[in-house]
Every structure is written in C-alpha cells, then in structure tokens.
C-alpha positions as CSV (number, residue, x, y, z in Angstrom):
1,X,26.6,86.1,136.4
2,X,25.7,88.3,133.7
3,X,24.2,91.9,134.7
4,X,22.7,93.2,131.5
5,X,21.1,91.4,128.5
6,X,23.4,93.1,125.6
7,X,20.8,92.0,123.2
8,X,18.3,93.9,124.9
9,X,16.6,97.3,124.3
10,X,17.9,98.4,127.2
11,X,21.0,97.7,126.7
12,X,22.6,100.7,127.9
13,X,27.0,99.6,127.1
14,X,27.5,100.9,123.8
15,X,29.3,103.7,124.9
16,X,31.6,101.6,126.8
17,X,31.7,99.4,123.6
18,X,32.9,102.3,121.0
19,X,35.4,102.9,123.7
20,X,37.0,99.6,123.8
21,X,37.0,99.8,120.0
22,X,38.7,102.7,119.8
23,X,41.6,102.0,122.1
24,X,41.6,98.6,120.8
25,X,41.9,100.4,117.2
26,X,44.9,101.9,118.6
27,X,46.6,98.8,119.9
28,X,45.7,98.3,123.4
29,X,45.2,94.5,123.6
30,X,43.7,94.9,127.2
31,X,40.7,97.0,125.6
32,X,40.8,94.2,122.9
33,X,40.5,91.0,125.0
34,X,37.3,92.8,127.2
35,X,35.3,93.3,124.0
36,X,35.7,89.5,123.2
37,X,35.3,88.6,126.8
38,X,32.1,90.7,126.3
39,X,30.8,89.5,123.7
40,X,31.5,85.7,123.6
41,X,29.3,83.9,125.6
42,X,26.3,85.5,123.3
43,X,28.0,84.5,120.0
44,X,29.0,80.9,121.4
45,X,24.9,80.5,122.3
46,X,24.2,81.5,119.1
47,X,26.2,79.8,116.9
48,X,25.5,76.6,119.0
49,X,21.8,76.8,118.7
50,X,22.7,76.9,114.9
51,X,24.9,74.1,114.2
52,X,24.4,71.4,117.3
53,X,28.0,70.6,118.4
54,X,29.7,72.3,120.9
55,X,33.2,71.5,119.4
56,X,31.5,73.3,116.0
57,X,30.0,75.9,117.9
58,X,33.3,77.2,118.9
59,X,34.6,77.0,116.0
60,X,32.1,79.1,114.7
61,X,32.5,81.4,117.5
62,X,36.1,82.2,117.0
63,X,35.7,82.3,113.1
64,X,33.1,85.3,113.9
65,X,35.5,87.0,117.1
66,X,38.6,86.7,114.3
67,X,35.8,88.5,111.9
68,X,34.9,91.4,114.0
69,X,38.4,91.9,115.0
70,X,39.7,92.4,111.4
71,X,37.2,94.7,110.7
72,X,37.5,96.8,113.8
73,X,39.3,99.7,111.9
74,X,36.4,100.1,109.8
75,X,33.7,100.7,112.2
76,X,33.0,104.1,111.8
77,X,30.2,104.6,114.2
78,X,27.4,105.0,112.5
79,X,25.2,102.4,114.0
80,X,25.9,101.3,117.5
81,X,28.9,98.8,117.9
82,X,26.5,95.7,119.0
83,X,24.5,96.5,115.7
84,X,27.4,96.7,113.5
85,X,29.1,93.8,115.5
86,X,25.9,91.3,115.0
87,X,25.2,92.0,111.6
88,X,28.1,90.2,110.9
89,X,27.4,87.0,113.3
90,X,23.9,86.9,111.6
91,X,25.8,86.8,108.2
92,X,28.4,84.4,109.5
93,X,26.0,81.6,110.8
94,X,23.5,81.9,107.5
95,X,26.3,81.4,104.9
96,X,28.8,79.1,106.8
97,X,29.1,75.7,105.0
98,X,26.6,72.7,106.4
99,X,27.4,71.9,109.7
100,X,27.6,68.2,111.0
101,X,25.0,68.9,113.1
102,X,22.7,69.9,110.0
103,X,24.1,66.2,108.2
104,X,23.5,64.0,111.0
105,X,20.0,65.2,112.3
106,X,16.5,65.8,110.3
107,X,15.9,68.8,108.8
108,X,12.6,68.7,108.8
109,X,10.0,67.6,111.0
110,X,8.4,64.8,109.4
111,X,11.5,63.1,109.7
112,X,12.3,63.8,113.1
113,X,9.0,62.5,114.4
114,X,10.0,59.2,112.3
115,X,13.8,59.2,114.4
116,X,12.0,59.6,117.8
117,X,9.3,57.0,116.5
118,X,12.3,54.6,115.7
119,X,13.6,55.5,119.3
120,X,12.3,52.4,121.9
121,X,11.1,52.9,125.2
122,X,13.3,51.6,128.3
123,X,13.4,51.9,131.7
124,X,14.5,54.9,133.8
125,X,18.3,54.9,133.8
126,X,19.8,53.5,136.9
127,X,22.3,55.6,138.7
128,X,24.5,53.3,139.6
129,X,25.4,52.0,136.4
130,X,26.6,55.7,135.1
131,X,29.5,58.0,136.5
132,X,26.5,61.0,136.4
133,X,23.2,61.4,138.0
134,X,20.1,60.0,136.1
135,X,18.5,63.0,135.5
136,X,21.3,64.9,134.6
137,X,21.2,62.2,131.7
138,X,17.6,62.7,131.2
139,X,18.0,66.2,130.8
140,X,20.8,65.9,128.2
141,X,18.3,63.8,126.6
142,X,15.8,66.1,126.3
143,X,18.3,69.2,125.5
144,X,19.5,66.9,122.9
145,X,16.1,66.7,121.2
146,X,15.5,70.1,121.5
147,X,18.3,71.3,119.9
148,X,17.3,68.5,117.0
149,X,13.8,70.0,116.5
150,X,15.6,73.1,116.1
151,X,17.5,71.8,113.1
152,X,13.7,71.4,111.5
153,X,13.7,74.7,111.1
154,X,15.4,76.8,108.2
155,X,18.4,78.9,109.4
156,X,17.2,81.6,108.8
157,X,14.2,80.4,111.1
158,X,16.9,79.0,113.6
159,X,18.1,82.0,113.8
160,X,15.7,84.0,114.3
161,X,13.7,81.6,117.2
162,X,17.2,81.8,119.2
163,X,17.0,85.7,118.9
164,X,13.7,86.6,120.0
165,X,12.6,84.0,121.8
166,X,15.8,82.6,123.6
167,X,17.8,85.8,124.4
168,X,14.6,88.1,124.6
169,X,15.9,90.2,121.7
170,X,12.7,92.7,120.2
171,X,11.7,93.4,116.6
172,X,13.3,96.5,117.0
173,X,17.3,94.9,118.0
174,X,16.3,92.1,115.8
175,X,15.4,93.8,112.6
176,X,18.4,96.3,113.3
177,X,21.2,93.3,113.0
178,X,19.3,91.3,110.5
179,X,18.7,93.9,108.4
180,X,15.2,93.3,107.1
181,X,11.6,95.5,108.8
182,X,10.2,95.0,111.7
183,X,7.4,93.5,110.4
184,X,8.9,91.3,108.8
185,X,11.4,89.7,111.6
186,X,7.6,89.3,113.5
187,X,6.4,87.5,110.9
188,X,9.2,85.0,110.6
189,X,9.5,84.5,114.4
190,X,5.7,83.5,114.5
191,X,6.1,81.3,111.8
192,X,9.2,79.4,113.7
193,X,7.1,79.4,116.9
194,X,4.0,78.3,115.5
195,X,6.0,75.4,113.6
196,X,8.0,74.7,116.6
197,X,4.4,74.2,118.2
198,X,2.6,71.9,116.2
199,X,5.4,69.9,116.5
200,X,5.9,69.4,119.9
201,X,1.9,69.5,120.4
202,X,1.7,66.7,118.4
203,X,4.9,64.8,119.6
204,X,6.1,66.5,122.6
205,X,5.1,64.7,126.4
206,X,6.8,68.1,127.6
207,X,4.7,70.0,126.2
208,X,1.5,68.2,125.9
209,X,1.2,65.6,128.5
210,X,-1.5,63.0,126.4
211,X,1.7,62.4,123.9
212,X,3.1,58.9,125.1
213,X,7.2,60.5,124.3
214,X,9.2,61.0,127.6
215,X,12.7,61.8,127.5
216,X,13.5,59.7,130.5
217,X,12.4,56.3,128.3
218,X,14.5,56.8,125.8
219,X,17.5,58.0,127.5
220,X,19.0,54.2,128.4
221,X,18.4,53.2,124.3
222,X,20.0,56.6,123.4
223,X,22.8,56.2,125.4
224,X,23.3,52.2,124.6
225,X,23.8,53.7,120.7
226,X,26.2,56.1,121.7
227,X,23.9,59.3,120.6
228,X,24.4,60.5,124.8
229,X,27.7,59.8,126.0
230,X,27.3,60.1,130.0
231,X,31.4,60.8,130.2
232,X,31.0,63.6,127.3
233,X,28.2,65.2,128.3
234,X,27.1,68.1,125.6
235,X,24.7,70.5,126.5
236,X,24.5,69.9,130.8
237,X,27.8,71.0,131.2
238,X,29.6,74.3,130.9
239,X,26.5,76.4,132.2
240,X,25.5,79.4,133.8
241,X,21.9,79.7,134.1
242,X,18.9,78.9,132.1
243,X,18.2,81.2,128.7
244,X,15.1,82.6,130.8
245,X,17.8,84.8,132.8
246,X,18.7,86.2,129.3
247,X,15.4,86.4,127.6
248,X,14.2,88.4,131.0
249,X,10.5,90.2,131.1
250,X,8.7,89.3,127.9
251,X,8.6,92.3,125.2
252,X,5.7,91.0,123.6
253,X,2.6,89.1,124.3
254,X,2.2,86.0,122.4
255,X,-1.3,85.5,120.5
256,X,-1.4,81.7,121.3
257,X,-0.3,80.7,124.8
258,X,0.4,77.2,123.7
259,X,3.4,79.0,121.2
260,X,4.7,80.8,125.1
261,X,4.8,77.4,126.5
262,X,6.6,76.0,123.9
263,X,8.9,78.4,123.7
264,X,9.2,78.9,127.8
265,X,10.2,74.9,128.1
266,X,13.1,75.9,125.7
267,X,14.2,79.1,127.9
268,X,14.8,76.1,130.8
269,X,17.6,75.6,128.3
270,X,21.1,76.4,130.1
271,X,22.9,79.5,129.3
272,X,26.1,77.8,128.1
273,X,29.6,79.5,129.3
274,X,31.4,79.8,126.0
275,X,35.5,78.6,126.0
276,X,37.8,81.6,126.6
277,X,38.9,82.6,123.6
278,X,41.3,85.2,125.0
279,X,44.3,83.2,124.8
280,X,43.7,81.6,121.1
281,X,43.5,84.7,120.1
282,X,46.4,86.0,121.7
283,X,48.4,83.4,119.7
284,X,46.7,84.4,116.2
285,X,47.4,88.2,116.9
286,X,51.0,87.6,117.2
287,X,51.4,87.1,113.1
288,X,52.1,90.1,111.1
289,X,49.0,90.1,109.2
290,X,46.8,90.9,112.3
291,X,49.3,93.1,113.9
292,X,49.6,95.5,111.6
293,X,45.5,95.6,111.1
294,X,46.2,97.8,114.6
295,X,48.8,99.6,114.1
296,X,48.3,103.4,114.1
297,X,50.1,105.2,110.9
C-alpha cells in the first residue's frame, strides 16, 4: 500500500530521493534498485494510460527507468529529483513512436461512438460459462472502453487528464515536469475534461443514465470477437487500489460538476502494480556500457 502520493504537493521524499541518487551515482546498486522500486508503479500507470497495452506499457516503462538511469550522473540538483526525473517520462511518452494501442482504437471520438454503435447488445454473461466471475468481465469491459475514450484524446491531452485528474497532480507539480505555465496546463486539463464529458454525456450509461450503452450488454459480443479475453484479463488484474487512493483530497474545485463525475467514474480505475523491473535491469547493468556510467573516477 502506497503511503505518500509522490506526485503530490506534498510530497515530502525528495531528500531521500537525491540521496539514493547520489550513492547510486557512486555505485551502490542497493540505492539504485529502491529508486526504481520507487518510482515504477507511477511510470507503469502512466505510460499505460498512454498507449493501452499492458505488454507495451512496460515496455515503455523500462525504456523510461533505463532513461533516468543513464542520466543519473547528470542530475545536478537544481530542481528536485521527481521534477528532473518526470520531465523526462513526460518527453518519453509524447515522442515514442505510435503505439498499437493508438492503431487499433479510434482516435477520435466520432469514431469511437460509431465502434460502440457497431457493438450489439447481449445478455448478461453467464458465470458458468467463463473461468472468472461476470462482473469481473463486466468491469474489464468497461475499463476497456475507458481506456479507448482516452485514446480520443491527443497525447498531449492524454497525458495531461492522467496527471491531474488520475494521480491528483496540481498546476503547480504539473507545469513543473511539463515544462509549460501554470495557466496553461489548467487550460489544457479543462479542455481534456470537458471533451471527455460531452462524450460520455452523450454516450456514456455510466455517466448519464438516459443513454441506452451498458457495459454489461456488450461484454458477451466483446468477448465472442476476442476484444476481452476472460483467461488474459488486462486491466482487472495486477491491482492495488483504485486511482482515487492516489489522486486523494481534490486540489481544485471543478467549475462543472458533471466534468468531477466524469472524471471520479475514471478514478474507480485500479491502481495497476507495475512488473518488477529490478531484476531486468539487473541483467542490462551487467554490460560495460552501463557499468562504467557508475563508476567513480
């Protein structure tokens, strides 16, 4: 269970953080593998909210740990670690190459209302007919879709819904790591909200209970096409909590209440445990070329 929301203002480890650095700087491996332990789960939730699949997510994930490691020597302090250290998952996840995720769903909502149009009505699951409980299915159905709308949005949108409205982060935190005003990352998480909004308003039974769509009708089509797998479940599994343990008290009060809702049905969302990437790294810090990034002249 996590204690503090690192992404939070206050967020009082970055003194333990530039420690670990430093003797990680140094070579101690120990001080090495609790910064990624640290820091993983948040960049696995991230990066998954940005590219869909899990199996992409962590590759994502490891591509930003092997990032931050290799430029651990040249963190010289002048921001807080978790600033420094973000800034470059933020750049990571808006310039990696188009994930599978962003080819195989809509990337924009008219045509995601057209897929769920498409998508027939059936009964309830039947339990007895599937090696998981039915509304375990139903909710991968629903976190399914979910994480689909959020493909409607830009990434840089994406992004910056997961930030502040998922993990609670403020303008302040979230215009530090992105690297643009205060104002501005505001602006852009309104606009993600209030597009995230209109679409589930107009589409969403979760959200507005005079729309005919229910996740539990089209969970038997969606898993008869192969789109929910109930041995391979992707999003149900793997959890900690829900993303309303991160986001914690709200640091803002939203001007339209329908935009909270919307965004509080998505902070039921699990909190997904990340793989431990301890040991892959282990193996990749063996070579030469990473070894001598920490050793001390």
């Amino acid at each position: 269970m996590i204690s503090q929301n690192i992404l939070s203002d206050k967020y009082n480890g970055d003194s333990s953080d530039a420690e670990l650095v430093a003797e990680a700087v140094k070579g101690n491996k120990d001080s090495l593998e609790k910064l990624v332990k640290k820091h993983q789960d948040y960049i696995y939730n991230i990066a998954l909210r940005m590219v869909f699949y899990p199996d992409e997510a962590k590759d994502v994930t490891q591509e930003v740990l092997i990032k931050i490691i290799t430029k651990l020597s040249s963190f010289e302090g002048r921001s807080s670690f978790r600033t420094w250290a973000y800034r470059i998952v933020v750049n990571h996840v808006l310039n990696i190459r188009k994930s599978l995720g962003e080819v195989n769903h809509a990337d924009n909502f008219v045509k995601y209302a057209q897929s769920i149009d498409n998508c027939p009505d059936g009964d309830f699951p039947d339990n007895s007919n599937y090696s998981v409980d039915s509304k375990i299915l139903v909710e991968e159905v629903k976190i399914s879709c979910m994480f689909g709308m959020l493909l409607c949005l830009d990434r840089e949108q994406r992004l910056v819904y997961t930030l502040g409205s998922l993990l609670g982060v403020s303008d302040t935190i979230g215009s530090e790591i992105m690297e643009i005003s205060k104002d501005n990352f505001r602006q852009k998480l309104s606009r993600a909200r209030k597009d995230l909004h209109s679409f589930m308003f107009n589409k969403c039974g979760l959200v507005n209970k005079e729309n005919p769509c229910r996740c539990s009708k089209k969970t038997k089509f969606l898993i008869n096409v192969g789109y929910v797998n109930p041995n391979n479940l992707r999003f149900t599994r793997g959890a900690y909590f829900k993303m309303d343990k991160i986001a914690g008290e709200r640091t803002e009060v939203l001007s339209d209440i329908l935009d909270n809702e919307c965004s509080q049905v998505f902070r039921t969302h699990p909190y997904q445990q990340s793989p431990d990437f301890v040991e892959s790294l282990r193996e990749i810090l063996k070579s030469d070329k990473f070894n001598n990034i920490f050793t001390v002249n």
